[in-house]
C-alpha positions as CSV (number, residue, x, y, z in Angstrom):
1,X,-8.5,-11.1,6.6
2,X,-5.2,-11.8,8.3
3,X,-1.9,-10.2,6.4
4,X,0.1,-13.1,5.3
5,X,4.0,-13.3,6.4
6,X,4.9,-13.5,3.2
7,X,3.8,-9.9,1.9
8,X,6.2,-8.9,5.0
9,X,9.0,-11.0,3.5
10,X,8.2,-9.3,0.0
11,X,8.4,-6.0,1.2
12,X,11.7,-6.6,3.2
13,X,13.2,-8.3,0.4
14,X,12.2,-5.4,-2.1
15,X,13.8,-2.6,0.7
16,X,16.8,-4.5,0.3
17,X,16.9,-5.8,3.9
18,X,17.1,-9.4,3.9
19,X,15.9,-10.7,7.6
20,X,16.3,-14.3,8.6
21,X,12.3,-15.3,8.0
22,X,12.6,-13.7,4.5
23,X,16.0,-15.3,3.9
24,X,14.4,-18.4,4.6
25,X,11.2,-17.5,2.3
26,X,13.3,-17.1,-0.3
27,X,15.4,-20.3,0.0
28,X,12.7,-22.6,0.6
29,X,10.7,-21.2,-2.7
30,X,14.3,-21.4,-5.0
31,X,14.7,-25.0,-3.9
32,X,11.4,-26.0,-4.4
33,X,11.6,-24.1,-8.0
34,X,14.9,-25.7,-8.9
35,X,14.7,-29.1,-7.3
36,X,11.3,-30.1,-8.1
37,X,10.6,-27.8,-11.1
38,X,7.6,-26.0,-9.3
39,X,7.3,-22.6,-11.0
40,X,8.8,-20.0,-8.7
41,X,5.7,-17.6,-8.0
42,X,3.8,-20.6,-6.7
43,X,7.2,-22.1,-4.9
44,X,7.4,-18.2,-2.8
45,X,3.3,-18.7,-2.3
46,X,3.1,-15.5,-3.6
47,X,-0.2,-17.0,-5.2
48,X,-1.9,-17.1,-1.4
49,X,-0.8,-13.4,-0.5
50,X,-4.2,-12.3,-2.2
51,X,-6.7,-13.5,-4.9
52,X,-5.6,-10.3,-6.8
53,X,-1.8,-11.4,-6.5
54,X,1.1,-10.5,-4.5
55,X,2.0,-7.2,-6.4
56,X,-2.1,-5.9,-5.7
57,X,-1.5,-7.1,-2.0
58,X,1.7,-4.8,-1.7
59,X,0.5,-2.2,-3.5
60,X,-2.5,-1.9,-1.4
61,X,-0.6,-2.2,1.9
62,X,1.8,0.9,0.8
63,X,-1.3,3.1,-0.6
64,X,-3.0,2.2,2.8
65,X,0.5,3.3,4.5
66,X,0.3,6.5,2.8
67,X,-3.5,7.2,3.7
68,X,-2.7,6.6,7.3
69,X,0.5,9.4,6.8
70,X,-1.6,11.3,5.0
71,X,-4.4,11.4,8.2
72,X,-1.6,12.0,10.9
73,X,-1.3,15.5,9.0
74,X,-4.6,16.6,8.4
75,X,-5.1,19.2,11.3
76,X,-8.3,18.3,13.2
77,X,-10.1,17.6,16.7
78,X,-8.9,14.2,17.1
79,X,-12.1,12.7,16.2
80,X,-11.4,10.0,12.8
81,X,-14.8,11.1,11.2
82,X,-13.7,14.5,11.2
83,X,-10.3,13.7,9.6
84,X,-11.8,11.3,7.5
85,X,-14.3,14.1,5.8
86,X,-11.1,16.3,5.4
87,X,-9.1,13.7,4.2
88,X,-11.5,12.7,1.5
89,X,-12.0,16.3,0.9
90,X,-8.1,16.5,-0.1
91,X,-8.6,12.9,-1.7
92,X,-10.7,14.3,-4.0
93,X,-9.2,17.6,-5.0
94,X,-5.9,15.8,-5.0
95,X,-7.6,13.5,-7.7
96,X,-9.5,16.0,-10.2
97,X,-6.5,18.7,-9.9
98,X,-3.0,17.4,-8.9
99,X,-3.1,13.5,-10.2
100,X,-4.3,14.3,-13.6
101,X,-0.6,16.4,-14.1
102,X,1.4,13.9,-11.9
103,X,0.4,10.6,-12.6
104,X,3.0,9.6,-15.2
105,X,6.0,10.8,-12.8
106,X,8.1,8.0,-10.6
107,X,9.1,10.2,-8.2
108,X,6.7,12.9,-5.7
109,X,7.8,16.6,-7.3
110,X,9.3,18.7,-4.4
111,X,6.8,21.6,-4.6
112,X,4.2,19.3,-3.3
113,X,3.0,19.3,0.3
114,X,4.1,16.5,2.5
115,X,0.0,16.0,1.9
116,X,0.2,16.1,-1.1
117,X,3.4,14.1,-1.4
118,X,1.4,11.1,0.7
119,X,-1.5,11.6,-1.6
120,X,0.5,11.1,-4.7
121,X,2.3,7.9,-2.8
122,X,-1.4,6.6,-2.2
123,X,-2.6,7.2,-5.6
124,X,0.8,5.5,-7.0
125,X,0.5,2.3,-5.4
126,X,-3.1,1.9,-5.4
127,X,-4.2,3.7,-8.6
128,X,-8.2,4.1,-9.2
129,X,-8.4,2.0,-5.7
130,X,-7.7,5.1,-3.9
131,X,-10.2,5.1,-1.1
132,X,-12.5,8.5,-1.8
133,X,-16.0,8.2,0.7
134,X,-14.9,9.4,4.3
135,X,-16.9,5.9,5.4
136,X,-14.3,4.0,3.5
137,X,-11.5,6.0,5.2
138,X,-12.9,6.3,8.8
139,X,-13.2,2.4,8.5
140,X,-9.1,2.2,7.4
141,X,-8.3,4.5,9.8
142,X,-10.1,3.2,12.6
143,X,-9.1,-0.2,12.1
144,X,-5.6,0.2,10.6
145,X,-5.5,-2.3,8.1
146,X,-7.8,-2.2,5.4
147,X,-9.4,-5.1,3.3
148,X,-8.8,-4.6,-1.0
């Protein structure tokens, strides 16, 4: 599935950085909300980002982020199956022993791991979604960019 330019402009706009494609974005969608009355989430398109909507497609692209930080530091050969076992391995104990505690915080505590600190970004933006079989994860990290 190719990434829409629009879930760029989303995220840039969110950051606070306002580029000249997402400045555009923007303009185009307020006139066609206030000149022809279109309601604004379909005048920004943020209806075609994803089936799901725009705020699933973001939130998956930032937990998929995270998994792919996360991988970089898992020590290991090189090899993605390996890192993908270990990093479900740490998916999974993150899940059943860390998340449970940490799950209602906004911010990543400091006495976490920079691991852990991914893992907790991962399972903030993506929730249950959080990819746990090392298949899934060899596929996302293989490939980069991962289908919802």
């Amino acid at each position: 599935m190719k990434q829409s330019p629009i879930l760029d402009y989303i995220e840039t706009v969110a950051s606070g950085i306002f580029t000249p494609e997402a400045w555009a974005w923007l303009q185009r969608g307020f006139r066609a909300h206030l000149d022809d009355g279109e309601p604004l989430d379909r005048a920004l398109r943020l209806n075609c980002v994803h089936s799901k909507g725009a705020r699933y497609a973001v939130n998956h692209r930032r937990g998929i982020r995270h998994i792919h930080q996360a991988a970089a530091l898992i020590p290991s050969s090189g090899n993605p199956w390996s890192t993908a076992k270990l990093l479900a391995r740490e998916i999974k104990v993150f899940n059943s022993h860390r998340w449970p505690k940490l799950c209602g915080l906004a911010v990543a505590p400091e006495c976490l791991s920079d691991l852990e600190k991914e893992l907790f970004g991962a399972f903030q933006a993506m929730g249950s979604n959080v990819p746990r079989s090392a298949n899934r994860l060899v596929e996302i990290l293989t490939k980069g960019a991962a289908k919802p």
